[in-house]
N, C-alpha and C positions, 0 to 999 in steps of 0.2 A: 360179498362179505369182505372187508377190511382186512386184507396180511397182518395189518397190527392185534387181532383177536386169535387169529393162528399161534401168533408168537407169544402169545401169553402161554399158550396149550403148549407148546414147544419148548419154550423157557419150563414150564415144572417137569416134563416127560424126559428132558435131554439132560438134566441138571446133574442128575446122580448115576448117569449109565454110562462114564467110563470110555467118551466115547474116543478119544484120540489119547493116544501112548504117548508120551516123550519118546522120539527115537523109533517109532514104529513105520517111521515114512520113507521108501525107496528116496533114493537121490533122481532129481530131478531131469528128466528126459536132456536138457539144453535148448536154450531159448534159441541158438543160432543154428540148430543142424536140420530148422524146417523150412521150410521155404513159403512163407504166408499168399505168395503170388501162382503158386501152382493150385490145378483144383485139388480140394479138401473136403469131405463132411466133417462139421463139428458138433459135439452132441452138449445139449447146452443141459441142466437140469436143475427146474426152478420149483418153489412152491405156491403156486398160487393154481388157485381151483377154481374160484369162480368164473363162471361163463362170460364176462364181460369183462375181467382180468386179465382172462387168457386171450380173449379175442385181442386185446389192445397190445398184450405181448406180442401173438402174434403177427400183428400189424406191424409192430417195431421188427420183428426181424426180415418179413417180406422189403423194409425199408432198405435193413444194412444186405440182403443180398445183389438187390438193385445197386448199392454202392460196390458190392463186391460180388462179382457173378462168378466167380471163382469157388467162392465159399460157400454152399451148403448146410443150413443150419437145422440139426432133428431136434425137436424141444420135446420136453418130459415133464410135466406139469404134475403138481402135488406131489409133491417129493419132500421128504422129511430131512432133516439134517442126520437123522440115525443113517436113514436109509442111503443119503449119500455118503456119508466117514467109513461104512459096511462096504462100499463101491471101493472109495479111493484105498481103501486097506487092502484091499482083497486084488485092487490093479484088475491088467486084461485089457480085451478090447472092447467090452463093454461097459467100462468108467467112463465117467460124462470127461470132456474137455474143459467145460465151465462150468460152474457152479453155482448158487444162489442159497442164501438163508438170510429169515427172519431174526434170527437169534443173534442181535451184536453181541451178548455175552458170551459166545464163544470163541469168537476172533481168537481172543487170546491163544485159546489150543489150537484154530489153525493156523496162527501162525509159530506158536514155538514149537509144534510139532513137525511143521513142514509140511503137512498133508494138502495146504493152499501153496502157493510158488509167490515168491519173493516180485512182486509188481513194481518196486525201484528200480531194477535195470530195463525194463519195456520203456517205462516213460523217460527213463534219459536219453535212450536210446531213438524215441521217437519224438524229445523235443518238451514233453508236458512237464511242468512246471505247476505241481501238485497244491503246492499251495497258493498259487494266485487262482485253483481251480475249483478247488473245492472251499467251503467254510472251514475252519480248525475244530471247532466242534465234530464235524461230521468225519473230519482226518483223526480223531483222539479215539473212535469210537472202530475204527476198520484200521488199526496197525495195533502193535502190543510190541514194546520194548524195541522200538527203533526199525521193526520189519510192518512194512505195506504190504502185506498180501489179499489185500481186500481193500474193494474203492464201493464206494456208496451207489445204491439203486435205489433213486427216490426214498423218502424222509417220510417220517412221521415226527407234528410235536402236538402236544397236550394242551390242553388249556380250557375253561370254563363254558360251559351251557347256561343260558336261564332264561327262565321263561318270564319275558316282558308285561306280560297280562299281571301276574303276580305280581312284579314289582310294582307297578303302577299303582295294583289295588292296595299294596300295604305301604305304598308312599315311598320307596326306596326309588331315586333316583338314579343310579348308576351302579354294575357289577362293584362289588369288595376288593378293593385292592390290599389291603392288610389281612392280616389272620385274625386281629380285632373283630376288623371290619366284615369279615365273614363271620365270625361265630354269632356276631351280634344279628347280622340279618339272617343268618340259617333260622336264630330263635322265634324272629318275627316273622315267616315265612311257614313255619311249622304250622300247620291246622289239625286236631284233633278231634272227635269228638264227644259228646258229652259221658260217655261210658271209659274217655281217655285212650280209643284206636284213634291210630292214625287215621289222615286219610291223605295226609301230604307233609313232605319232612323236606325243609327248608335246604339241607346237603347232607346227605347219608355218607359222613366219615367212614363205615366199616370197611373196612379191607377186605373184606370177599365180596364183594360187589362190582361186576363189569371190570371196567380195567381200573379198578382203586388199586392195584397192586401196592406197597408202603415206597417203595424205591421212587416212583412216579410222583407220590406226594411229596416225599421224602426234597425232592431235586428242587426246591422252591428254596430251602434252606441252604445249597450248594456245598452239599458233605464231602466231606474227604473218607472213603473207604479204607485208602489204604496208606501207610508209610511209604516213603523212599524205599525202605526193604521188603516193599512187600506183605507186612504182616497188619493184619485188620487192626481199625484205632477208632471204631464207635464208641468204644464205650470212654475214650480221650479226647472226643469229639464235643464240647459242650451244647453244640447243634443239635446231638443226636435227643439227647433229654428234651431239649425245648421243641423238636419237633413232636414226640411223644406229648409232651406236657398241653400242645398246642391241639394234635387229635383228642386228648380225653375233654378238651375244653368242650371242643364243638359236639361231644359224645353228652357231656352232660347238660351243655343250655338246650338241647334238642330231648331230653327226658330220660337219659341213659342208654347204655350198651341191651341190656336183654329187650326192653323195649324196640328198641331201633333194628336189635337184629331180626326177632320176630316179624317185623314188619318188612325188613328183606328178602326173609326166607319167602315172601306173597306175590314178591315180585316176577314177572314176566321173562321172558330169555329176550337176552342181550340184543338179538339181530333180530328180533321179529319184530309184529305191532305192536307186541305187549310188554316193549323197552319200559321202564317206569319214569324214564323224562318223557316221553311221546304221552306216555298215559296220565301225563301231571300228577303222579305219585311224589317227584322230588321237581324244585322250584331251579334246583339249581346242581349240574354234576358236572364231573370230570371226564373230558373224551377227546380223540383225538381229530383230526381235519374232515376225515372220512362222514363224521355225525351229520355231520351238515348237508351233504348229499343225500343221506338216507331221508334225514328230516322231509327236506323238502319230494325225495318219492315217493315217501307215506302219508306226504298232508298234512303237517301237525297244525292240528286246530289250533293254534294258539299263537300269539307272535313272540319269536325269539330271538335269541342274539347272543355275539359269543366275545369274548375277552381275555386275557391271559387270566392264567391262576394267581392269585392272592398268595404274597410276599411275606414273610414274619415282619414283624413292626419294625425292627432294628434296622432291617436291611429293606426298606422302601424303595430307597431309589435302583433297587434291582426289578423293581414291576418290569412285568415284560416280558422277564424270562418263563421257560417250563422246561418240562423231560422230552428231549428225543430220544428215540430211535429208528431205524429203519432197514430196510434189505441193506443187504449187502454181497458184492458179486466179485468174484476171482477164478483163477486157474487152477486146476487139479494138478497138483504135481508129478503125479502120472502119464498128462496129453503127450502122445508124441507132435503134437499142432501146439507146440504153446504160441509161437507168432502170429498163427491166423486167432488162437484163441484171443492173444490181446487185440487184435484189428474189432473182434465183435464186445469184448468188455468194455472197449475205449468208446468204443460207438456208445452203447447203453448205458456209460456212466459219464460221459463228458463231452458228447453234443449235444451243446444248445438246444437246437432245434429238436432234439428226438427227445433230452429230458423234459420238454419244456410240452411236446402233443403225449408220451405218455403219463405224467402228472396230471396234467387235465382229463384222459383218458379214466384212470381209475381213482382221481380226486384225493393225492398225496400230495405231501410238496417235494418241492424238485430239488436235488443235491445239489450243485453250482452255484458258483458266485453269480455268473450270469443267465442263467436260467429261473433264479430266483427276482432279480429284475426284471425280465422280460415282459415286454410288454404285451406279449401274447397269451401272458399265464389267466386265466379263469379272474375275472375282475370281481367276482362275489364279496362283498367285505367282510363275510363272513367266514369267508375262506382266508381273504388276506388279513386275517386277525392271527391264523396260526404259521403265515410267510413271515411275519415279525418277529413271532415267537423263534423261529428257526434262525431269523438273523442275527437275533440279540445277543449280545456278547457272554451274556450270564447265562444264555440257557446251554447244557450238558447233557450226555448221554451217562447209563452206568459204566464203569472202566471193564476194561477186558482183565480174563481174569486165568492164570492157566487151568483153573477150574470148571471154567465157562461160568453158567449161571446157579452154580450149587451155593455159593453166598448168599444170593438175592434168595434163594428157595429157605437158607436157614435165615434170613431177615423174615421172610413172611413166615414161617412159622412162629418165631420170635412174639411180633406183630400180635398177631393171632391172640396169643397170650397177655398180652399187655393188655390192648383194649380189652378183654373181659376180666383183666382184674385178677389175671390168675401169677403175676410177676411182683409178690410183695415188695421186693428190694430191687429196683429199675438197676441201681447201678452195678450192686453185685451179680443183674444178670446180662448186662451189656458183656460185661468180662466176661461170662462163659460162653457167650457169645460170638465174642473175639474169639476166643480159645477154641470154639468148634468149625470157624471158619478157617482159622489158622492152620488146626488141624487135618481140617479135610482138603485145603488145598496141598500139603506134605505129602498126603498119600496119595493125590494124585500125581505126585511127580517121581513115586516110588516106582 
């Protein structure tokens, strides 16, 4: 199973539950009163559960003990982000030393809360040079307001499914690279039958489907959520409208919202065989690196191929870009090991070689400038369709937020509302929109 479907379940569960104080964070042990070179256990605590996940973690850390026989590392696998904020609050000797979460929206709160440790003075101190290291993308999405306390654990980015059987038969030559250009061939792609069911829908716009989350779509348009100070500006935003404007398009050349939803609600669960791209229910959908693996372990009868997501018309020449996100790994500011803790973060977020075997391991893409060239990386094109996407200068993550992801939760409810039609006046409700994010980020800092 994909980290990137966890983190969607994480992102709505973590959003409104308060999870990090301003000011709730002990002062941090001192990076210099450990000694990284004496022996140590360090307990690291990540989320990932799958069996072939966890094995390829674990392979990575059997790697860094062999570099470091000093260090001892106890891993703790499926571990929530609730569950570890409960840890680091609460301190002791059983707080992990490192840490891991799927939810870049929460960066923000650990780091202006402290509860992550400050990862600028490790890497000057040890020579890294953060930004010839990483993408700036993937740097904008693990700091908030000038503090690094989080560096990238492999990447996820988005971008387009379709099944080449279909295009062939309806004469389409190559994926849609404009929002046009997609609505037009969703239409033509659409098969129903004579009593008016489906039986296949050219691209299922709804927002409750798989990973449609609206922020994902959204990032084709390259929004600005927030002001210089802070405060939400969708609804100042003239992108926000024409992305709107641009989902009800492909809602209605494809027959409408009740229709289209009804026929989601028949669809299969995300991870199994009964995916509704696997099952040619949809010609063409949104997912991320990971699909591609799966695909090919389930056999998809069919031949397919993958491509960035389709660009608004105005902004063409940004094809190429999509939504990242991805893990993201740092130090509990409670470790009395913060030095050996960087010796094992540095390893797992900024060796070549270890980003570059566990990317391929679990079929993400790799955080580094040079791990992403590498010539060792999985040569599938179908895979290096989303290594592009990752490199492209237009593609983004959502921002941190001292909220975390309770924005993005009041966007999709938002959402929600628009596609069915229940938001007569878009812009007077972008505005209360603004105003309930605005708000809810205040009382979080209350």
């Amino acid at each position: 199973m994909p980290h990137s479907s966890l983190r969607v379940r994480l992102s709505l569960a973590l959003a409104g539950a308060g999870l990090l104080l301003s000011g709730c964070a002990r002062p941090s042990t001192g990076s210099d009163r450990d000694d990284p070179t004496r022996p140590v256990t360090l307990t690291f605590w990540h989320g990932w559960s799958q069996q072939g996940e966890v094995r390829a973690l674990d392979e990575s850390i059997a790697r860094f003990e062999r570099l470091h026989p000093n260090i001892t590392v106890k891993t703790v696998s499926d571990v929530t982000d609730e569950t570890v904020n409960q840890a680091l609050r609460a301190g002791g000797d059983d707080a992990p030393d490192v840490v891991s979460s799927f939810t870049t929206s929460n960066v923000g709160q650990y780091c202006s809360s402290g509860m992550w440790a400050d990862l600028d003075p490790f890497m000057r101190k040890t020579g890294m040079d953060k930004k010839k290291v990483f993408p700036k993308s993937f740097l904008d999405y693990t700091s908030y307001r000038g503090k690094q306390c989080a560096l990238p654990l492999l990447a996820d980015s988005y971008g387009l499914y379709y099944n080449k059987d279909a295009f062939r038969k309806a004469g389409i030559t190559r994926p849609p690279r404009t929002m046009s250009e997609l609505t037009r061939d969703a239409a033509k792609l659409t098969e129903r039958t004579t009593d008016g069911s489906y039986t296949r829908v050219g691209f299922m716009p709804n927002f409750r489907l798989y990973q449609n989350s609206p922020d994902r779509m959204f990032a084709q348009w390259g929004p600005t959520y927030f002001d210089r100070h802070g405060k939400a500006r969708l609804a100042r935003d003239p992108r926000t409208k024409q992305f709107f404007a641009a989902d009800r398009a492909l809602i209605e050349a494809q027959g409408g919202y009740r229709a289209l939803e009804e026929f989601r609600t028949r669809f299969g669960d995300e991870m199994s065989s009964q995916n509704a791209f696997l099952k040619q229910k949809l010609a063409m959908h949104m997912d991320g690196e990971w699909r591609g693996l799966m695909l090919k372990d389930q056999k998809a009868p069919f031949a397919w191929g993958t491509a960035p997501m389709p660009v608004p018309d105005d902004q063409a020449d940004t094809y190429g870009r999509g939504y990242l996100t991805g893990t993201v790994a740092g130090i509990a500011h409670s470790s009395r090991h913060q030095n050996a803790a960087w010796e094992l973060v540095k390893f797992l977020t900024a060796d070549t070689d270890q980003v570059v075997r566990f990317a391929n391991a679990i079929h993400n893409v790799p955080s580094t400038n040079a791990a992403l060239t590498s010539p060792k990386l999985d040569a599938d094109p179908a895979f290096r369709t989303f290594l592009d996407i990752a490199r492209n200068p237009h593609s983004a993550a959502i921002p941190p937020s001292d909220n975390g992801a309770q924005y993005i939760v009041a966007l999709q409810d938002f959402s929600y509302d628009v596609e069915a039609g229940r938001i007569p006046d878009l812009d007077k409700g972008l505005r209360g929109l603004d105003r309930q994010i605005d708000a809810d980020n205040l009382q979080s800092q209350n």
